[in-house]
Each structure stands twice: as C-alpha cells, then as structure tokens.
N, C-alpha and C positions, 0 to 999 in steps of 0.2 A: 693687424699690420704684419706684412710679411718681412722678418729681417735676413737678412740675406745670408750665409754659410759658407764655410769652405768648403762643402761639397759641392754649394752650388757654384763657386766659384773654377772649382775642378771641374767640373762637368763643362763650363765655359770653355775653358783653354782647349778644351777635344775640339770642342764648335768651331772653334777660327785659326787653330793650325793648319797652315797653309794658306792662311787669309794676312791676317795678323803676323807683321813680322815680330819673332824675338828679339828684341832689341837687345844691344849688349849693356853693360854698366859701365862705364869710362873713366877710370883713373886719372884725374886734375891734379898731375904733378904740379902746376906751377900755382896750385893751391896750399896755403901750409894748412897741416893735420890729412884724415885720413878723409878723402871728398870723390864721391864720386857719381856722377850724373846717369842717369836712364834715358838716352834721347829717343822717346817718341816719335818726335821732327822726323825718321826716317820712314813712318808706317807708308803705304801709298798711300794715302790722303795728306799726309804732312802729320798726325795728329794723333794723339792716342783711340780717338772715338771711334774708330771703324771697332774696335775692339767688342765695343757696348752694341751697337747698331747692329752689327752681323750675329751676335749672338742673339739679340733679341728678335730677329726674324730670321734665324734661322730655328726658333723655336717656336714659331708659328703656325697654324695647323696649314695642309696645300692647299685648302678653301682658301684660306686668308689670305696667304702668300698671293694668290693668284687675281684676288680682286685689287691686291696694292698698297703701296702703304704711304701716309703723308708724316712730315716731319715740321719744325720749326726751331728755326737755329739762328746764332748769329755767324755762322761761317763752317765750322769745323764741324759739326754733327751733322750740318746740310752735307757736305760733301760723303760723310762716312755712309751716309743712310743713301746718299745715291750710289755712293760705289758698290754695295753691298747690295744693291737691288739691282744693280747689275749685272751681278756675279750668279744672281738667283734667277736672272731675266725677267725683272715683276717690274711692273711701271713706279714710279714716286712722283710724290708734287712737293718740295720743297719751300715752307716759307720762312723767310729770309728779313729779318728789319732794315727798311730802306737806306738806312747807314750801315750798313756792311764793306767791309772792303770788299773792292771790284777783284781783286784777286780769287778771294773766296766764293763770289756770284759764279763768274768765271768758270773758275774749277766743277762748283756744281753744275753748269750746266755740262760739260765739256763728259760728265759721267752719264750725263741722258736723262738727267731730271727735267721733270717740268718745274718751273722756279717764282713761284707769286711775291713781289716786292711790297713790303707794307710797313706805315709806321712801327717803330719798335715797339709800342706799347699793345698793341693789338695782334701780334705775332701769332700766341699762342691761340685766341679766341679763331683766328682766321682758319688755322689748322684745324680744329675742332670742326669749325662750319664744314671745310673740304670732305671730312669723316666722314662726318656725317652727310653727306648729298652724294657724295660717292662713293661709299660703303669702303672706305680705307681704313686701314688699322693705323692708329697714333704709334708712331716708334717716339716716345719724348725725351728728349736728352739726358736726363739723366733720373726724374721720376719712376722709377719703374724697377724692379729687381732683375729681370733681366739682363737689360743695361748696366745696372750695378753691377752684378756678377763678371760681366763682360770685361766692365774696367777693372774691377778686381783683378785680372788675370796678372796685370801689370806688377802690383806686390806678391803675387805667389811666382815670378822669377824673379822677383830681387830676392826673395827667400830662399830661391834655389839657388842661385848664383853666390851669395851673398850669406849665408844662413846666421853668422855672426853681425852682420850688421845691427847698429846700438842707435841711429838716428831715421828715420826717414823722413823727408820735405814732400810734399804735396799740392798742388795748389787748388785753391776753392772758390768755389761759385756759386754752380746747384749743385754742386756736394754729391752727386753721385762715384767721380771717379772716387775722391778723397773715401766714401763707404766703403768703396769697395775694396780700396788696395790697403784701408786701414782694418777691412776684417780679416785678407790675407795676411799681414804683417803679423796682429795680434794671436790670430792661428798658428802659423806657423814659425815666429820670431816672439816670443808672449813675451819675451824682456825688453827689446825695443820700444822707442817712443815714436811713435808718430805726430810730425805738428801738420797743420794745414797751417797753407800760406798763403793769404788775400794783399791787395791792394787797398790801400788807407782809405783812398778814396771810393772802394769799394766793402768798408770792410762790416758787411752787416752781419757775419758770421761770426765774428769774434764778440760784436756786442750781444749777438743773442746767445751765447753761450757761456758770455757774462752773467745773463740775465735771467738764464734758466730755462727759456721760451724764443718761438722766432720775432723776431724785433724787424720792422718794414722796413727799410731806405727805399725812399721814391728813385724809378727808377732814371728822375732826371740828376740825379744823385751822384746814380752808378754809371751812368752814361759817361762821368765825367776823365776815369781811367782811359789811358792807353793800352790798356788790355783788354781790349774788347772783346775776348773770351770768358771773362768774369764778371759779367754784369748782373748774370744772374743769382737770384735766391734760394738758397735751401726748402726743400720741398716740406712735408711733414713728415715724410719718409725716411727722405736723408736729412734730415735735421736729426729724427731720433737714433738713424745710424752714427753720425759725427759725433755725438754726447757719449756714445757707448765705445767706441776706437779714437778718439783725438785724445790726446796729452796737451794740445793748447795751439793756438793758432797764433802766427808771427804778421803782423803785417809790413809792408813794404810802400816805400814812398815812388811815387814816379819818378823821379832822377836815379833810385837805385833799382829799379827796374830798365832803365834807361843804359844804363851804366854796366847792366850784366847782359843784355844785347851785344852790347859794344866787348866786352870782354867775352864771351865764350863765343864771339867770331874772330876775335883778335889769337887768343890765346887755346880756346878750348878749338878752335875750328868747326864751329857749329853753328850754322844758321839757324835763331832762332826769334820766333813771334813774342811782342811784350809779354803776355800771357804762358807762353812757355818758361819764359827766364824770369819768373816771380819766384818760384819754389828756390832755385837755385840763388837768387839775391838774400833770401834768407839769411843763408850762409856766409857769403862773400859779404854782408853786411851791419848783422847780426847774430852772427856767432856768441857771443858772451849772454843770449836769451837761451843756447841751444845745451844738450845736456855735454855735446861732443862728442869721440870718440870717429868710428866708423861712420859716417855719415852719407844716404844717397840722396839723392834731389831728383825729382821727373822733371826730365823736361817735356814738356806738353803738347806743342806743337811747333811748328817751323812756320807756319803761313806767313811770312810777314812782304806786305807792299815793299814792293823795289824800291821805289823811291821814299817811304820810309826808313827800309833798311840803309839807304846812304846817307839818310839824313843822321842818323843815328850816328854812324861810323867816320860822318866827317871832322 
C-alpha cells in the first residue's frame, strides 16, 4: 500500500498551479471564537476535485493521456475529470448515477465529456467495463494516491496561510480529500487536530473507525443524505489513510446541514452545496465535541440546484 506524503503532496500543488485556484481562508466574524472557512465552492468546477483529477493525469504517461480517460462520479469529480481533460485536450467518458443532480450532468457535459447515465449501484463496475473496451485509464475519485496527493494540496495552504491553526474540519466520503489534507495538516501543523465530518445518515466512517475495520452501509442507506457528495465509502486505501491522520470524526444531522446552507448564504455570503456545508455545521453545531481554538472548516463545493438552493433559503 502506497501511503501518500508530503512530498507527494508538494510535488501536487506545482501540478495544478494555474489550474487549481488558491482559495483564500475567510474569517466568520459573525461566528463566536476564532472560525474560518476554505471555500472550495470557488475552483472552476465549483468544487475542491479538480485538484485530485488534474494532478492525477497530469501524471500520466503521453501514451495514456492520449488514449483517454473514463471516470465515475456522482457530480463533482465528473465535472473536475472533464475539465481537466480539457485542459489536456484528451477525450473522457464520464459515468454519472442516474440520480445525479441535473446541474452537475449539465456542467459535465458543457466541459466536452461524453456522459453515460446509470444506476447508482453499478457506476463504478460501468467505468471499469468503458477501460477496459476502450483502453482508458480509470481517474477514480478518490481511490488512488495521486488523487490523494491532489486533494491534499488543500491542507498544505491552510498550513501556509494558517500555520497556527489548532482545529481543521473536513468532510468524508471516500476519504480521499479527508487523506490527504489530513497528512498535509499533520506534516506540517503536527499539533493540530484534524476531524472528518459525515452525515448521520451517512455516517459509515465513524462506525468503522469505531470498529477498527471498514464497516458496509448499503448504499440505499447512504442514498438517504442530502449530500449527495457523500455517499460514498472509504476505499482500503483511504480507510488506512483516515486511522493514521483523523483525531475523530463529527457527524451531522440533515436539518443542521440544512441550516448552514442557509447560514453561510445568509451571513458567510457563500453559495454552498449540502455536501460543502457539512464540515462547516460541525462547528456552528457542535462545537462543545471540538478541541476549539483557531478552527478552519473546507467548504467543499458550491454545486447546489437552484431550486434547491431556494428551497433552502426560503
């Protein structure tokens, strides 16, 4: 097993500067204590994932680059892995579970992917089959050290920007971003805590790491979140990444997911996707689980349905 480093996370950030916006860190005054968020929500995809995606083929050899690459996503890696194969000019076939928001279809196609719609459960085996028949390299959302590395970039500037920083919030899924900005963090912040932060009704990451091992939730389970960026499982990869950098993982209820939508559009002025404003509900709701102090939160992405978003805010 390849565990992923802060060299390899440095040698990322060269990869996608100039791709990859630096996001800033944003002071929540009208937060009490010291809080402040990472919005993602601004990359051009909406989303931290272009981060993982472009570094992971742009480390590909020009053989490979140039036969193509296939992904499968439920929104936000679809889009980063066609932006980035755009950038490269390499063709992608995108597969997407057919409850995807139409926003994030949308987006993908609009980067020049080809976009195959399929039940959720079969997503990944689909992309496999694509690989395979058409000699494409799997970019997979977050299985993969590259990808790691990629997202990692994202805690090696909250390290730079930030270097005292005492809390960082994350949010989890397939546990890739949470690797990799929690082996940035403990790199170069080693007194910081890192928690990851799931959805209750997602939260199989908290039980398996209760439990010592990864623990299954079916995924009509996980389907059940309004985060539809979290649905997914920790890999064996980043499973064994999250035991080695998490200090403990927060879960969050759908109404307080709900609730920090509505608040960091109201107050923080930032559009953001349920799945973004998990890390950040942590906080705004569970503070008294967290150590305190300097605290940042990522926000993850911004994709969120329009008419979602008004529902929310009405």
């Amino acid at each position: 097993m390849h565990f992923v480093t802060i060299s390899d996370i440095e040698t990322a950030a060269g990869r996608v500067k100039g791709t990859a916006v630096r996001t800033p860190l944003l002071r929540q005054l009208w937060v009490p204590g010291e809080f402040w968020v990472k919005p993602e929500s601004l990359q051009p995809i909406g989303a931290f994932k272009i981060r993982g995606a472009y570094n992971a083929i742009a480390a590909l050899s020009d053989a490979e680059r140039e036969r193509g690459v296939v992904a499968y996503s439920s929104g936000n890696h679809a889009q980063a892995v066609a932006y980035a194969a755009r950038e490269f000019g390499i063709p992608a076939v995108i597969v997407v579970p057919d409850v995807t928001p139409r926003l994030k279809v949308e987006a993908t196609l609009r980067w020049g992917a080809e976009v195959r719609e399929v039940p959720i459960a079969e997503r990944e085996s689909a992309a496999l089959e694509l690989a395979a028949e058409r000699g494409l390299t799997l970019i997979p959302p977050f299985d993969h050290p590259d990808v790691i590395a990629g997202q990692g970039t994202v805690g090696l500037e909250i390290a730079q920007d930030l270097p005292d920083v005492e809390t960082v919030l994350v949010p989890v899924s397939g546990g890739g971003f949470a690797s990799g900005v929690g082996t940035a963090i403990k790199a170069k912040c080693p007194n910081a805590k890192v928690f990851g932060v799931e959805p209750e009704l997602a939260a199989d990451t908290a039980a398996s790491l209760a439990a010592g091992e990864r623990v299954d939730w079916p995924i009509t389970d996980r389907a059940r979140t309004i985060a539809d960026g979290l649905r997914a499982q920790p890999s064996e990869l980043t499973f064994a990444h999250l035991q080695r950098v998490l200090d403990g993982v927060i879960t969050v209820t759908e109404d307080e997911i709900r609730d920090t939508v509505r608040a960091l559009a109201r107050q923080g002025r930032l559009v953001t996707e349920p799945s973004g404003a998990t890390a950040p509900a942590a906080y705004l709701h569970h503070a008294d689980e967290l150590p305190g102090g300097r605290t940042v939160a990522v926000v993850s992405g911004g994709n969120i349905d329009p008419g979602m978003l008004a529902e929310l805010l009405a």
